[in-house]
N, C-alpha and C positions, 0 to 999 in steps of 0.2 A: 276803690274796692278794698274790702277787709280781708285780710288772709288771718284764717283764722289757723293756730298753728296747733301740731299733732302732738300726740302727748310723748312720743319718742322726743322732737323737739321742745316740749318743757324739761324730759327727765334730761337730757344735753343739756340744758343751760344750766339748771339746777345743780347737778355737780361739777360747770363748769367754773359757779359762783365758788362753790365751796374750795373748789382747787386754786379758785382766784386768792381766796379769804388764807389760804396757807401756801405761800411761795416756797416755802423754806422745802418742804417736802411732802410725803405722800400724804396722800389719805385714804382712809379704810373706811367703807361702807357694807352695811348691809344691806344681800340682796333683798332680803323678806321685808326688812324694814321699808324697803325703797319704794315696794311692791304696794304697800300697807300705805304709803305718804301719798301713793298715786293713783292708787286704787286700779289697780293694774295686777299681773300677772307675773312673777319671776322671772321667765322667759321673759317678758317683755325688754325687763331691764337689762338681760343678757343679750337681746339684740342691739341695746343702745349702745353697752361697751362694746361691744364685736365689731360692731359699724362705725361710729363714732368716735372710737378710743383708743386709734390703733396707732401701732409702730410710725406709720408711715405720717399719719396727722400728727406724730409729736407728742405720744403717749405712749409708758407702758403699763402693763396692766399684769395684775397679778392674782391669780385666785385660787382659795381654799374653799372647798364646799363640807357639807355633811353640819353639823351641831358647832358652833361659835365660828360657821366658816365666812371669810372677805371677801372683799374687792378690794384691792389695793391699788390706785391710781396715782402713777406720778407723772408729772408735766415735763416732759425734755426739754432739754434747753439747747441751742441747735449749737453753741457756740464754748459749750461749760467745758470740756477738757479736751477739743481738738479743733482742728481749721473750720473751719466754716467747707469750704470747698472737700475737704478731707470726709466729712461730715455727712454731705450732703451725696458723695459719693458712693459710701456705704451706703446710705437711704435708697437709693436707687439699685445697685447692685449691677451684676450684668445681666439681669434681666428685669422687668416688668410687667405688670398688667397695665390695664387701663385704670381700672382703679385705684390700682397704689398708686401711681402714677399722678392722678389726679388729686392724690389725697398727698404726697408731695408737694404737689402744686398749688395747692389750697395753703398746706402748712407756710409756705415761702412767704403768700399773700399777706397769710394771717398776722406773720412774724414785720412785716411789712419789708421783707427782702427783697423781693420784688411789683412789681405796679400791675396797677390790675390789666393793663394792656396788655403789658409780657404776659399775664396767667393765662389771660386770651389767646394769645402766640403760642404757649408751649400747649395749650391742652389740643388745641387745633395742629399741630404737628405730630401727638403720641396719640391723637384718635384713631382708632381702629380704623374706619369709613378709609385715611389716607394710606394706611400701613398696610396695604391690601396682600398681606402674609398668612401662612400657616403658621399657627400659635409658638410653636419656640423659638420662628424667626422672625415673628412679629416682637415680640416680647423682649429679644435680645437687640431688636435695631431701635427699639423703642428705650429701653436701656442708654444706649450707647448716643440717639439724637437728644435725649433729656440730660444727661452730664454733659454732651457737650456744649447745648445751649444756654445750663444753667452756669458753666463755666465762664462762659465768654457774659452774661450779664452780672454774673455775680464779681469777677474779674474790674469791673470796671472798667 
């Protein structure tokens, strides 16, 4: 079967290429231009950084609007001025959602930190469905099961 992919998923790889194409540091895009190369909507491409580009995946993101305004995208590097564990601690915080959460867990996979089984393990532990909490207590036990168990894998 062919999975035919969404244009949110071309403009993601597209500036995932170019962030590839320059390690060293950011890069600025424009929104209108992006708009224009994809034949898309501004919005549009403001949904793909907001989704796609965040804190938590290993991105941050910077933006100016109005007449010569950016996107400034830089790639984190999960290990450039502090511990890994140190690191990944702040990433999580003492609390979470499901979705940063997941988007953590993704960044770990991606980084090849951890194995795709662990990302199976940890997303199936901070799933809401098990954490059967009211949202600030979910969020905070959800916190605290994710640094622990990313401690003890990443630990070795």
């Amino acid at each position: 079967m062919i999975r035919l992919r969404n244009i949110s998923d071309i403009i993601e790889q597209y500036i995932k290429q170019i962030l590839k194409a320059n390690p060293e540091g950011p890069i600025e895009i424009q929104r209108n231009d992006l708009a224009d190369r994809f034949n898309c909507v501004p919005s549009q491409i403001n949904y793909v950084i907001s989704t796609r580009f965040t804190f938590e995946k290993g991105y941050l993101v910077e933006s100016k609007r109005g007449g010569g305004g950016y996107i400034r995208i830089r790639k984190l590097d999960l290990d450039a001025d502090s511990p890994l564990l140190q690191t990944i601690t702040q990433l999580v915080g003492s609390q979470i959602s499901q979705r940063e959460a997941e988007g953590v867990i993704a960044r770990l996979l991606d980084e090849k930190l951890i194995t795709d089984r662990e990302a199976r393990m940890l997303q199936a532990a901070v799933h809401r469905d098990v954490l059967q909490l009211f949202i600030p207590e979910r969020d905070k036990l959800r916190a605290n099961l994710l640094s622990a168990m990313l401690t003890m894998i990443l630990k070795g």
